[in-house]
PAZAPA-4460 file (N, C-alpha, C; in steps of 0.05 Angstrom, whole numbers, plus 32768, in hexadecimal, padded with zeros to 4 digits):
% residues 95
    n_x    n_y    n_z   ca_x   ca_y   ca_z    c_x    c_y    c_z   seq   type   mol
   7E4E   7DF7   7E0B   7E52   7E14   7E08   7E44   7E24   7E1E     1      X     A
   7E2C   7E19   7E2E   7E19   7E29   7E30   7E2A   7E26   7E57     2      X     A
   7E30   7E0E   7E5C   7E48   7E0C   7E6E   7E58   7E1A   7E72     3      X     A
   7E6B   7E1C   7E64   7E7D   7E30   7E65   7E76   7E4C   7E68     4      X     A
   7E6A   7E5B   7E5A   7E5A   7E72   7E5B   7E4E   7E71   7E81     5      X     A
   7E45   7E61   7E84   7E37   7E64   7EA3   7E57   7E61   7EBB     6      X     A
   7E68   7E56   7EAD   7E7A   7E58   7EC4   7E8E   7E6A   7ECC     7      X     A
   7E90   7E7C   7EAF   7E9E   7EA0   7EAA   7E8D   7EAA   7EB5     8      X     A
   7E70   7EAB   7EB1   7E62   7EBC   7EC2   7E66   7EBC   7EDA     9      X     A
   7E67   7E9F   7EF4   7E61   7E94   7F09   7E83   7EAC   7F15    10      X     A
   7E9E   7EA8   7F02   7EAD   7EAB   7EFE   7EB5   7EC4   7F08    11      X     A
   7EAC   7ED7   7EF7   7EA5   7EF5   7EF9   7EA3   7EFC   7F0C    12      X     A
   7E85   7EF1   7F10   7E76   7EFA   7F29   7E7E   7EF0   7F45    13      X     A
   7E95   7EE0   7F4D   7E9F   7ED2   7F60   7EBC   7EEB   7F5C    14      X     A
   7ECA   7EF0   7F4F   7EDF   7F00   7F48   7ED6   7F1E   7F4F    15      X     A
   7EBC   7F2E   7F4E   7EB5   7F40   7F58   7EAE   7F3D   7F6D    16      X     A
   7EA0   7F2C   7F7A   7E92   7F2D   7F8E   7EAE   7F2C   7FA8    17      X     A
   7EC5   7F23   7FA3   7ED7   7F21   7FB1   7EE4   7F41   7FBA    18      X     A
   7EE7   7F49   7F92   7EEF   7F67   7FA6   7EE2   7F76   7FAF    19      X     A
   7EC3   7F72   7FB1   7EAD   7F81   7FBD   7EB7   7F7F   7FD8    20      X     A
   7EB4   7F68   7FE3   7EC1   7F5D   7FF9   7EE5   7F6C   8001    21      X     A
   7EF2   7F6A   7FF8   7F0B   7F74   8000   7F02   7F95   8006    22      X     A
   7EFA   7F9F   7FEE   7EFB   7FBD   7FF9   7EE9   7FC4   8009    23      X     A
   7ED2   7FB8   8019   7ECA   7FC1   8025   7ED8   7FB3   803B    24      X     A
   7EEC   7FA4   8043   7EF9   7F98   8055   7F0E   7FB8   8059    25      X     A
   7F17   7FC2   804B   7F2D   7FD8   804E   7F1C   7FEE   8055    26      X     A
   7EFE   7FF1   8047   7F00   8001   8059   7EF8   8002   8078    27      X     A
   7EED   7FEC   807B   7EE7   7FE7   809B   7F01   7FF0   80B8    28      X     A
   7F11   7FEF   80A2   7F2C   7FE3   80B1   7F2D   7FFD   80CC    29      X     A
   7F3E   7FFE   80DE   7F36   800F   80F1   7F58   8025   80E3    30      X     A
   7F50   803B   80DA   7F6B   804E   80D6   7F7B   8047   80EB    31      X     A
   7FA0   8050   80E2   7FAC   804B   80F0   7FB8   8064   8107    32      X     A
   7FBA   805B   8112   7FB7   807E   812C   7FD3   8079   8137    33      X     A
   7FDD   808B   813D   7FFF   808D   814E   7FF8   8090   8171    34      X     A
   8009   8077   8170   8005   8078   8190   801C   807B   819E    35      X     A
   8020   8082   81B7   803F   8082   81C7   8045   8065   81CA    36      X     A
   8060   8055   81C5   8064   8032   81C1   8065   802B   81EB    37      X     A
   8052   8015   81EA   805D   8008   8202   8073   7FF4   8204    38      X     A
   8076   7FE8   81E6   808F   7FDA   81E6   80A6   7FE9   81E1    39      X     A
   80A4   7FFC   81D1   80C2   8007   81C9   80C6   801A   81CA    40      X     A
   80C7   8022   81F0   80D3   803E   81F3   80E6   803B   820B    41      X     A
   80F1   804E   8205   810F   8057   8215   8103   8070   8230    42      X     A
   80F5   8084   8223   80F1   8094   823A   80CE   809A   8239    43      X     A
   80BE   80A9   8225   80A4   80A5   8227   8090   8096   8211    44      X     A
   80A0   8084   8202   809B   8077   81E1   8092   808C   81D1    45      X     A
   809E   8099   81CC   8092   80B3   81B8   809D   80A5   8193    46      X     A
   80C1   80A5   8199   80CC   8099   8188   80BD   8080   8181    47      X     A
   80C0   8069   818C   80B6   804C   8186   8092   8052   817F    48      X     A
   8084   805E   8185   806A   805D   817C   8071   806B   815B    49      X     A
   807F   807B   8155   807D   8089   813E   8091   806F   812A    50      X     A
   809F   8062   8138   80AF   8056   812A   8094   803C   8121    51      X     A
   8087   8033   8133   8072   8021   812D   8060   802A   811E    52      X     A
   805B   804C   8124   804A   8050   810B   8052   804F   80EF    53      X     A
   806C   8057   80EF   8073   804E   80C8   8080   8039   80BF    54      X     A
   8084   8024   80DD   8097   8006   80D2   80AD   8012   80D3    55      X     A
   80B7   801A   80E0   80DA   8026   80EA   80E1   8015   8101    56      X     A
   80FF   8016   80F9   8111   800A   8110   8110   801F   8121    57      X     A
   8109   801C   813A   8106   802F   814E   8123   8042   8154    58      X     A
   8134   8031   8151   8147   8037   8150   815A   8055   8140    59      X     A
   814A   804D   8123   8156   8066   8115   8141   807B   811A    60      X     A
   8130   8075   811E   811A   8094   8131   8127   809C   8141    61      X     A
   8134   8092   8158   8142   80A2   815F   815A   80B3   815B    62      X     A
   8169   809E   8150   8186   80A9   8151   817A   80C8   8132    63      X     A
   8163   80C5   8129   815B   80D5   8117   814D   80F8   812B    64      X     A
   8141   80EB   8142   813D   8102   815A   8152   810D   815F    65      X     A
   8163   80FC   8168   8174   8105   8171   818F   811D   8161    66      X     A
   8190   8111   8148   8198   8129   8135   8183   813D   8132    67      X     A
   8174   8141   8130   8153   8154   812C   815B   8165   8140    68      X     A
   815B   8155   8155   8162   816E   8175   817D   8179   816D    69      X     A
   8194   816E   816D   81AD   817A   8167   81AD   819F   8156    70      X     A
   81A4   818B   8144   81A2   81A1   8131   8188   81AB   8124    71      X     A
   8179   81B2   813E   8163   81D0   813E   816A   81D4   815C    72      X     A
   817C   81D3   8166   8180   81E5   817F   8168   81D3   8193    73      X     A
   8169   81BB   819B   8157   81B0   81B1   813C   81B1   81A8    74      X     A
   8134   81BF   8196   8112   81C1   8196   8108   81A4   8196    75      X     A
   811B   818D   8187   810A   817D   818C   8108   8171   81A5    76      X     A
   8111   8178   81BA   810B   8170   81D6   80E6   817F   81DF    77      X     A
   80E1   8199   81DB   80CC   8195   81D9   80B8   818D   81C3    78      X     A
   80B5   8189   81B1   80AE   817A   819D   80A5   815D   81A6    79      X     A
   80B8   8153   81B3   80BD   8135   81BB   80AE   813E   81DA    80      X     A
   80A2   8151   81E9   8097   8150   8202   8079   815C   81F5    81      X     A
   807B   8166   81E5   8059   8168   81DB   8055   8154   81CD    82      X     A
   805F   813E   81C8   8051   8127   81B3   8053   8111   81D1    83      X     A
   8062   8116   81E6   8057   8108   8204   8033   8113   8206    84      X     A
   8035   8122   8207   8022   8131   8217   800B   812F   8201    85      X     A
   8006   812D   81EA   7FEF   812E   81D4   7FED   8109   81CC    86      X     A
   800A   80FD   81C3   8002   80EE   81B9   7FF6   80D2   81D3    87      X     A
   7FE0   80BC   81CC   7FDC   80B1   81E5   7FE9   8097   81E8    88      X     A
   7FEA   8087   81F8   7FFE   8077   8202   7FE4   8057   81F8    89      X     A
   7FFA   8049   81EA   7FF0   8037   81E9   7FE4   8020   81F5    90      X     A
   7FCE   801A   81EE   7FBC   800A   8207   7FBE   7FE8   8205    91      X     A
   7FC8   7FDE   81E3   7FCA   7FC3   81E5   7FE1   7FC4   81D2    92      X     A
   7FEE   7FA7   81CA   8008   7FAA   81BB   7FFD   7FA3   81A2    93      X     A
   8011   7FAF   818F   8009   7FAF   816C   800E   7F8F   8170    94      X     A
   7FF9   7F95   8157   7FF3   7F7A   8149   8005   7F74   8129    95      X     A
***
């Protein structure tokens, strides 16, 4: 009896002590920050960094700009030259 009882405990306390461990693993983690893509750009990676930031096919970011611009009259052409100019260019490739 007195076995058993010691190995729920052992049990427990191995079962907490893990998610003690995980959550303080999340929060270590480094936030995730938007960068301009060095792999997946066409003209300054503005599209492909944003597409990497939410797990998008780079692909429909654009063709999604590209309607955005259509229809607001070009603004997103500057839109898309202030997120050159603010956002920063990536220094190593995602992991």
């Amino acid at each position: 009896m007195k076995n058993i009882d010691i190995t729920k405990k052992i049990h427990i306390f191995v079962v907490r002590f893990d998610k003690l461990l995980t959550q303080k693993q999340k929060k270590m983690e480094q936030p995730k920050r938007l960068y301009r893509s060095s792999t997946e750009k066409m003209i300054g990676g503005v599209c492909g960094g944003i597409a990497e930031y939410f797990t998008l096919d780079p692909t429909l970011v654009r063709i999604g700009y590209i309607l955005l611009s259509l229809f607001t009259v070009f603004s997103g052409v500057f839109a898309y030259l202030i997120l050159w100019i603010v956002v920063p260019k990536q220094k190593s490739l995602p992991q």
